[in-house]
C-alpha positions as CSV (number, residue, x, y, z in Angstrom):
1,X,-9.7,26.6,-19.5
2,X,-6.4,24.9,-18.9
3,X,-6.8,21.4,-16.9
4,X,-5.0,22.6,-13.9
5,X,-7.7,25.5,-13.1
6,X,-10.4,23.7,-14.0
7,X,-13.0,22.8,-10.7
8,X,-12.6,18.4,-10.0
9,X,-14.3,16.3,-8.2
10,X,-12.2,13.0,-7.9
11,X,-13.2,9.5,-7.0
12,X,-10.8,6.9,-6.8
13,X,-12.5,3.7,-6.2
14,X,-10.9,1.0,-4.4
15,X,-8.7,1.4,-0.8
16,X,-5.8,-1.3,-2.0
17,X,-2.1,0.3,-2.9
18,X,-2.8,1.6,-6.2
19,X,-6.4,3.6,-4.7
20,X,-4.1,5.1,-2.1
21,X,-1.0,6.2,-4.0
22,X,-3.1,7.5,-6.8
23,X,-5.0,9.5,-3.4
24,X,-2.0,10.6,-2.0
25,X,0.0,11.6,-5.6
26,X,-3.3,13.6,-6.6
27,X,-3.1,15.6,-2.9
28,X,1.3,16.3,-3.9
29,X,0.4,17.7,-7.1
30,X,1.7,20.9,-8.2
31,X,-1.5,21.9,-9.1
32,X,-4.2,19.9,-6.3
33,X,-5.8,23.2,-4.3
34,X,-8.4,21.5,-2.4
35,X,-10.1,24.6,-2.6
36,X,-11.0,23.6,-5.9
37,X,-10.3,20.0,-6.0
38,X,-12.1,17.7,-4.3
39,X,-11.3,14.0,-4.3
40,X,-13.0,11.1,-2.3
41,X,-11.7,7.6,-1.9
42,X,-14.4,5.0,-2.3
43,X,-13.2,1.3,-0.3
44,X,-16.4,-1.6,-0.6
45,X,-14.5,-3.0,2.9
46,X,-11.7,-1.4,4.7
47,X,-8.6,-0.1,3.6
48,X,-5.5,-2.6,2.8
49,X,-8.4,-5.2,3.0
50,X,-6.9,-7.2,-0.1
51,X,-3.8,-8.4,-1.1
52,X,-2.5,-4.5,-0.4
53,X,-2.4,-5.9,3.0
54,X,-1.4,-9.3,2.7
55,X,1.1,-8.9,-0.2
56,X,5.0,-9.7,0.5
57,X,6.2,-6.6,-0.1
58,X,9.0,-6.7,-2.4
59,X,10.1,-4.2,-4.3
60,X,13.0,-4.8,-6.7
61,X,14.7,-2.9,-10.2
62,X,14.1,-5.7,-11.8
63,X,10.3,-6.2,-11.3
64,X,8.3,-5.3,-14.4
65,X,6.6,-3.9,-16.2
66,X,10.6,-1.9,-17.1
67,X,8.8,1.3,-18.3
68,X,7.2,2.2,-14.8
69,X,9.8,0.0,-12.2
70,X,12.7,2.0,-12.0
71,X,10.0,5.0,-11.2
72,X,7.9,3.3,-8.5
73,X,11.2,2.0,-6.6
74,X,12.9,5.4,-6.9
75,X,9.5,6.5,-5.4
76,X,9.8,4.2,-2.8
77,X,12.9,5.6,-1.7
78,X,11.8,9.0,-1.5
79,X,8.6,8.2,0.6
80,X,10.4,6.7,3.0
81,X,12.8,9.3,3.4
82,X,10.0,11.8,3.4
83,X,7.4,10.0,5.9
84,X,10.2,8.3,8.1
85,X,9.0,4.7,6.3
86,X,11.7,2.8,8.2
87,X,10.0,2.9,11.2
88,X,6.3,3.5,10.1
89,X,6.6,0.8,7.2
90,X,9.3,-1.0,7.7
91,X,11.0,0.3,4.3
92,X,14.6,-1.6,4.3
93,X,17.2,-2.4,1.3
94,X,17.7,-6.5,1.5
95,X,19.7,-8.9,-0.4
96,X,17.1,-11.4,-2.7
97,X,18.0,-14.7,-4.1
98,X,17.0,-18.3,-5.3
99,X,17.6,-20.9,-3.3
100,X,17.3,-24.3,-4.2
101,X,17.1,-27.8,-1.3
102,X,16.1,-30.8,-0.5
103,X,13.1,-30.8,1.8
104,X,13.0,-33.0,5.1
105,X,9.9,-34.8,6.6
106,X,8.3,-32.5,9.1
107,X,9.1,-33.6,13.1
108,X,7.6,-30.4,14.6
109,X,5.2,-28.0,13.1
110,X,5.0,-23.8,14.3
111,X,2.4,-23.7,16.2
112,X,-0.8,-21.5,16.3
113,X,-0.6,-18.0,17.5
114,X,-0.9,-18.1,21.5
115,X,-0.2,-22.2,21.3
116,X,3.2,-23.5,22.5
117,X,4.8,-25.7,19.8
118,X,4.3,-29.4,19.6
119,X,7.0,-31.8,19.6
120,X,11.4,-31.4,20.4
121,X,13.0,-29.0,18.8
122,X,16.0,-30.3,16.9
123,X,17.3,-26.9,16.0
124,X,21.0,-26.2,15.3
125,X,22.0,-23.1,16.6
126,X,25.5,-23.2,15.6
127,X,27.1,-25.1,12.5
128,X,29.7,-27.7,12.9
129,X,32.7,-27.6,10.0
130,X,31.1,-30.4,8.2
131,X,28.1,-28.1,7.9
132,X,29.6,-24.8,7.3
133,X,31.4,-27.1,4.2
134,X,28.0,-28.0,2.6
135,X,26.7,-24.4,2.6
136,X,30.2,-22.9,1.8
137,X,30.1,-25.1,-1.2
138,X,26.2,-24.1,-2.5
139,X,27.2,-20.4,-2.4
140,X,25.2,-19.7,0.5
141,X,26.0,-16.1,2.4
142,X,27.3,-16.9,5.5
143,X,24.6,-14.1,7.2
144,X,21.8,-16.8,5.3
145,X,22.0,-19.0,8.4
146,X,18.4,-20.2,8.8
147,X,18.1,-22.9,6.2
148,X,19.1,-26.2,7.4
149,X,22.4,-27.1,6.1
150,X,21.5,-30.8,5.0
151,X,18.6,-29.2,2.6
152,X,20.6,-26.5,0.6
153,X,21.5,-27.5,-2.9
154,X,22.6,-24.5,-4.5
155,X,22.1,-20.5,-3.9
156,X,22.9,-17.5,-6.3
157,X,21.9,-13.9,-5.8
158,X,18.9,-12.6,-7.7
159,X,19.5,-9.2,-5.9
160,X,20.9,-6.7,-3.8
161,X,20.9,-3.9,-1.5
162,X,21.1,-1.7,-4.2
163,X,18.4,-3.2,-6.4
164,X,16.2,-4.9,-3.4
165,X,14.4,-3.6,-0.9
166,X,10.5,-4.4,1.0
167,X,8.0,-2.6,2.6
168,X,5.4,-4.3,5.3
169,X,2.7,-4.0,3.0
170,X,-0.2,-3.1,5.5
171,X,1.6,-0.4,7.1
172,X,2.0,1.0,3.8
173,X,-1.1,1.3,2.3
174,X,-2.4,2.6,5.0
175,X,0.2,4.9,5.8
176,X,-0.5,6.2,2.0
177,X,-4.1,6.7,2.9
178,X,-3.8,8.5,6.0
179,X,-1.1,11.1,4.2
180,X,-3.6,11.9,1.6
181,X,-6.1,11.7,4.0
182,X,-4.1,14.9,5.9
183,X,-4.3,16.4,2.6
184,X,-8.0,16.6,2.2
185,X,-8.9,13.4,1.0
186,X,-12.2,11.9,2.1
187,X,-12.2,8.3,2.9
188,X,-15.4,6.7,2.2
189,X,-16.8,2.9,2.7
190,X,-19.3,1.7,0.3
191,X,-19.4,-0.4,-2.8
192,X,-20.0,1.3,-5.9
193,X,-23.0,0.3,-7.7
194,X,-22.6,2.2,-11.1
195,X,-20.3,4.8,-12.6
196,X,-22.7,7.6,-14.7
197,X,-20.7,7.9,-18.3
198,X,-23.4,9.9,-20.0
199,X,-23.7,7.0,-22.4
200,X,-20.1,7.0,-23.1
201,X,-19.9,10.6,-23.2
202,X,-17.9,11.4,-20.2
203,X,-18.0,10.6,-16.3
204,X,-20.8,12.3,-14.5
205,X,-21.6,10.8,-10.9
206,X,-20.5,7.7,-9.3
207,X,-23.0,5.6,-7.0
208,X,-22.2,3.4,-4.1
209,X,-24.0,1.8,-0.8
210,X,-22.9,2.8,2.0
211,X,-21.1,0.0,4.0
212,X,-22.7,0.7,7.7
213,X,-26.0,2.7,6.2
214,X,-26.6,0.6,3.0
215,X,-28.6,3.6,2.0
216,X,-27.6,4.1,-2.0
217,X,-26.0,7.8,-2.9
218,X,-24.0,9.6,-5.4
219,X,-21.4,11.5,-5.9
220,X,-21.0,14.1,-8.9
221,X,-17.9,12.9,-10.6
222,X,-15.4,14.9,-13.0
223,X,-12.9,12.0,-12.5
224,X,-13.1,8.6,-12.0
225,X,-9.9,6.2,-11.1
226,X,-10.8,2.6,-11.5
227,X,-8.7,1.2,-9.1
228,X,-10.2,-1.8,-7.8
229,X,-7.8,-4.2,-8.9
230,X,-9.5,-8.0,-8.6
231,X,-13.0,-6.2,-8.2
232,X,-12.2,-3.9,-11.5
233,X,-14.7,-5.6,-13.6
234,X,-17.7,-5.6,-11.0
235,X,-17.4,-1.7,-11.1
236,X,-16.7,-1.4,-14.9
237,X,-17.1,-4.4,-16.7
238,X,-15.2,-3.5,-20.1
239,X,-12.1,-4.0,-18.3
240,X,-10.8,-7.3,-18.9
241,X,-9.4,-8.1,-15.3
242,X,-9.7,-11.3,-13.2
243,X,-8.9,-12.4,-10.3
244,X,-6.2,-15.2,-8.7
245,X,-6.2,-16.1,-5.1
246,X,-2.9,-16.6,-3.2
247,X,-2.5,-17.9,0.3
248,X,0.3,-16.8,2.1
249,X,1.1,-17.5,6.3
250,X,3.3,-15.4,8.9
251,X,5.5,-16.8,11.2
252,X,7.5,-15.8,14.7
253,X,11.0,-17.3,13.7
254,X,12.5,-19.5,16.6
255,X,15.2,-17.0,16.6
256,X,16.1,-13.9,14.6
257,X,16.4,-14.0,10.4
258,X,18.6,-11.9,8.3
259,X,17.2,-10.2,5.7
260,X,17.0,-11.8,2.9
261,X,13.9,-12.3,0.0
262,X,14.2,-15.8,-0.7
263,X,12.6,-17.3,-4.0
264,X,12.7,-21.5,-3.3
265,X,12.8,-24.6,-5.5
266,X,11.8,-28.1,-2.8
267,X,12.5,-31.2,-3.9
268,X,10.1,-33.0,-1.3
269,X,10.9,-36.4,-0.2
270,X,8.2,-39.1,-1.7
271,X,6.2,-39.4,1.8
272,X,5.7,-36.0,2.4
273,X,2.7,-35.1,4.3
274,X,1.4,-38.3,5.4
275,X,2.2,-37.5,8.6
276,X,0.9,-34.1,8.8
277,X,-1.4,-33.7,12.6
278,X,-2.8,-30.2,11.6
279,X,-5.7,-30.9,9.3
280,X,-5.0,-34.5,8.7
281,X,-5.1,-33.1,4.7
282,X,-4.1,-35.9,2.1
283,X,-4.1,-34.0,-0.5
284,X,-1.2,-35.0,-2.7
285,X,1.5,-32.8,-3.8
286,X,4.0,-31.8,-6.2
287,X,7.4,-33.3,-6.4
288,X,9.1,-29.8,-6.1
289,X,7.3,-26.9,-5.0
290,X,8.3,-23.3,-5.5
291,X,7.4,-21.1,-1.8
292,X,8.5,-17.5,-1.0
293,X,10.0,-16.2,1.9
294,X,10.4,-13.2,3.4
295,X,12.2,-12.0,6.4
296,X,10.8,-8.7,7.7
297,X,11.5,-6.4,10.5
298,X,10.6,-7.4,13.7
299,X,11.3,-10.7,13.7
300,X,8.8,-11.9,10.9
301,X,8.9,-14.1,8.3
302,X,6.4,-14.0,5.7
303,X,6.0,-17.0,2.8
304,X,3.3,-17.5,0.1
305,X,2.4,-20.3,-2.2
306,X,1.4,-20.6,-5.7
307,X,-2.1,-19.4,-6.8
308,X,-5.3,-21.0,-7.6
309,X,-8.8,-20.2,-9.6
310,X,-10.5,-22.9,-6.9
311,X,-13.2,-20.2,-5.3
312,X,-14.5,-17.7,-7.8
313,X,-14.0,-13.6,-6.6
314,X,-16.3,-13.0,-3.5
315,X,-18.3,-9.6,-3.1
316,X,-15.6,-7.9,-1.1
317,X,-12.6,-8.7,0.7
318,X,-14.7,-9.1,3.8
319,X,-15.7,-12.4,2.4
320,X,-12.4,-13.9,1.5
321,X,-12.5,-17.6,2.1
322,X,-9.3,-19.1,3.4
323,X,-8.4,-23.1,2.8
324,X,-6.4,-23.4,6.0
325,X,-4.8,-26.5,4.7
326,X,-3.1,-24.7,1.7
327,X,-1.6,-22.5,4.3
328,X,-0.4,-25.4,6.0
329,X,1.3,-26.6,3.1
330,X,3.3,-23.2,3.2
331,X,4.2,-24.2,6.8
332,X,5.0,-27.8,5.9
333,X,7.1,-26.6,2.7
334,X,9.5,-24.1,4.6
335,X,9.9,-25.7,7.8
336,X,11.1,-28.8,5.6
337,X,13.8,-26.8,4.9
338,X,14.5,-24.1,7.7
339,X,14.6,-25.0,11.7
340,X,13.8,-21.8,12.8
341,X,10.4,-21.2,10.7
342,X,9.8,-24.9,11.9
343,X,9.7,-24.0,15.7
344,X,8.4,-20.8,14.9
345,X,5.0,-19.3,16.1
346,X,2.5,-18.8,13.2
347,X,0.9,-16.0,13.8
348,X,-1.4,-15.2,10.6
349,X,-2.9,-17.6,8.0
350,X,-4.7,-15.6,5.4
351,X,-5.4,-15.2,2.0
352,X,-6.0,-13.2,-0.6
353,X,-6.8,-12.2,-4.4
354,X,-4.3,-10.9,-7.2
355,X,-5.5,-8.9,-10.7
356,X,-5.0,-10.1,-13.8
357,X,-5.2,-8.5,-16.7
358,X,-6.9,-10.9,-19.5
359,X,-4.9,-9.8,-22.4
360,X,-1.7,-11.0,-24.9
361,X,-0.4,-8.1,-23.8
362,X,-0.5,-8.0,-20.1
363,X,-0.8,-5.6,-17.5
364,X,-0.6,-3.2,-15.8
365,X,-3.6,-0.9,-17.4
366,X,-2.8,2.4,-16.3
367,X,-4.2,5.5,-18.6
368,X,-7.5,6.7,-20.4
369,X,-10.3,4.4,-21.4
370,X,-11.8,6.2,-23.9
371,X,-14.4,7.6,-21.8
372,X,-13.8,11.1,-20.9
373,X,-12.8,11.4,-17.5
374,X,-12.6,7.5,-16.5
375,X,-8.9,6.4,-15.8
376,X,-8.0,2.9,-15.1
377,X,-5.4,2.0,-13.2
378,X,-5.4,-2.0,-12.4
379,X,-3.9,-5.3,-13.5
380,X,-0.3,-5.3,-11.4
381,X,-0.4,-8.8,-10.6
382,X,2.0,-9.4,-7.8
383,X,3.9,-6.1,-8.2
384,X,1.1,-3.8,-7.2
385,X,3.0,-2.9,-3.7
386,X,6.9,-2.3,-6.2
387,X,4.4,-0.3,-8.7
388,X,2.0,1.4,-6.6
389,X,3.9,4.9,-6.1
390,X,4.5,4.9,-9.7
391,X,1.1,4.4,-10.7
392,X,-0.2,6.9,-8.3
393,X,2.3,10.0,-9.4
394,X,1.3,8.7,-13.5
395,X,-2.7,8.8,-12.1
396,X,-2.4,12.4,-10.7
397,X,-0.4,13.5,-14.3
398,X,-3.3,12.2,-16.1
399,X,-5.4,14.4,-14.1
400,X,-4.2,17.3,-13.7
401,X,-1.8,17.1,-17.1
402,X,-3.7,15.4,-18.9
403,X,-1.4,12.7,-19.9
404,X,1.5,10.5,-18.3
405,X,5.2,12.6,-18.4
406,X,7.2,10.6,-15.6
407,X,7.4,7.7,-17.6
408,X,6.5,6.2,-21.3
409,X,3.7,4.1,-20.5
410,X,1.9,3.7,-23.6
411,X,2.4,-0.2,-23.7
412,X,-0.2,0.2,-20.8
413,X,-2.7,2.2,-22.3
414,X,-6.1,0.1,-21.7
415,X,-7.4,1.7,-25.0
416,X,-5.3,-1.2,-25.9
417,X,-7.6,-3.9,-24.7
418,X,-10.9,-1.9,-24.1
């Protein structure tokens, strides 16, 4: 019996990008009758609960890993054309580059969501010809006008329009789980407890607990999608996948940004943060530090930090811990550098964990395990938003196919690592 006529029942397990692409590409493919097919959706939490929902959103040609990129962002492209993704996602093309500066001692810090701001706002809403000079001179796009003049060092273009674009992250995870959703897929919340593999043999039930219930029950399995990405090894532990948390905040600009992806290099002045009224944190820090930043639709900006291995993987999202003054480091770091994200309004500070993959070779793992029936489909790192759609349309080719035919992706196979 050929593949494609062949009676499924489908579990993807885990509610982050990669769950609900692989969801919605199984419910587009040429061959899904749900008449036949079933497929559930397994999410310990709620869906976009993880970094899917607190990632940047970046998606850019040159990402990695190449052999699945230029797929996922042509994907991208296609969705939102499809599912109207510049207004239900915020799917735009931007311009991305590095920018390096010269941080400033904080005067006023963004204040919390609902707070008004503390302190005068020394903003310069126009630039005089002195000004204009300094950032004429570092290369800086003249449409780039929210860094303060006196900071920027030098600029140079990473990317453009036609090789950048973003997505709100949240919006489209979810957005992906509601479309498959439409198409039959059942959305369930509980954390698996144990995949049945016949003792290697081949995928025969998958077991959860049921997030409101906690009663235990199981679902007969002809496919499984290990999609779990931090979590991947607390539902099958072969995989070699860890997990790196990330904090990132979201601020209400004083005034409106242009869109830009900014990847930053601060020199900090020596003093920094002594004077910081927030959390009264001492902790010391680096010389130059490295944040991201984001403008989004909307009037949003969104910048992250660099990751740590403090607090070990909780059970779920759900139970995330948060160390608000690393998020006010984010805060201190760009508004050091940009008045308008200084008198801005913070509005979210949150944080998150990435997947690894604990191999020479790196991730992704997308592809077989070895075990008939079991797919993984984990390890994207910070690229799991850029690689998602790819990964999903490869996921439902493995399925339904049998193997991968939209891209070469056997540098990914986890038989590899397994």
């Amino acid at each position: 019996m050929a593949p494609d006529s062949e009676k499924k029942e489908i579990v993807v397990i885990g509610g982050g990008i990669i769950g609900c692409t692989s969801a919605y590409f199984l419910t587009r493919h040429p061959s899904y009758d749900p008449s036949k097919h079933k497929i559930t959706l397994l999410e310990a939490s709620k869906i976009a609960g993880g970094a899917s929902g607190k990632a940047g959103g970046l998606l850019a040609l040159w990402a990695y890993p190449t052999n699945i990129v230029p797929l996922s962002y042509r994907l991208h492209a296609q969705l939102a054309k499809e599912h109207g993704g510049e207004t239900r996602w915020g799917y735009r093309q931007i311009h991305c580059g590095q920018l390096s500066a010269k941080g400033r001692p904080n005067q006023r810090k963004p204040s919390l969501k609902g707070e008004p701001a503390n302190g005068e706002s020394v903003s310069l809403n126009k630039r005089d010809e002195k000004a204009l000079g300094k950032v004429t001179a570092a290369g800086l796009p003249k449409d780039l006008n929210w860094f303060a003049a006196e900071s920027v060092r030098s600029y140079y273009e990473m990317g453009d329009p036609n090789t950048t674009a973003q997505v709100h992250p949240y919006y489209f995870t979810t957005a992906m789980a509601e479309l498959a959703e439409q198409k039959g897929v059942n959305i369930v919340l509980g954390s698996v407890t144990s995949i049945d593999t016949a003792n290697g043999q081949g995928v025969k039930g998958v077991t959860y607990e049921d997030k409101a219930t906690k009663d235990s029950h199981t679902i007969p399995a002809t496919d499984v999608i290990v999609s779990a990405g931090p979590w991947t090894q607390r539902v099958y532990p072969p995989a070699p996948i860890s997990g790196m948390r990330a904090h990132s905040v979201t601020i209400t600009p004083s005034k409106p940004i242009s869109a830009y992806a900014i990847f930053t290099e601060i020199s900090l002045p020596p003093d920094f943060g002594k004077t910081d009224t927030f959390l009264k944190s001492k902790r010391p820090h680096g010389k130059t530090v490295t944040p991201e930043i984001y403008a989004r639709p909307n009037n949003e900006a969104y910048a992250c930090g660099e990751g740590d291995h403090l607090v070990p993987l909780p059970k779920t999202t759900d139970d995330v811990e948060t160390d608000l003054a690393r998020c006010q480091d984010i805060i201190d770091y760009v508004s050091s550098i940009s008045d308008e994200l200084r008198d801005g309004e913070v509005t979210a500070r949150q944080a998150c964990y990435l997947p690894n993959v604990k191999a020479a070779s790196g991730g992704p793992l997308i592809g077989q395990t070895g075990v008939k029936g079991l797919l993984l489909a984990t390890g994207h790192t910070c690229w799991g938003i850029q690689n998602g759609p790819g990964t999903g349309k490869l996921i439902s080719e493995f399925v339904f196919e049998g193997k991968a035919k939209s891209a070469n992706i056997g540098s990914l196979d986890p038989r590899k690592v397994l």
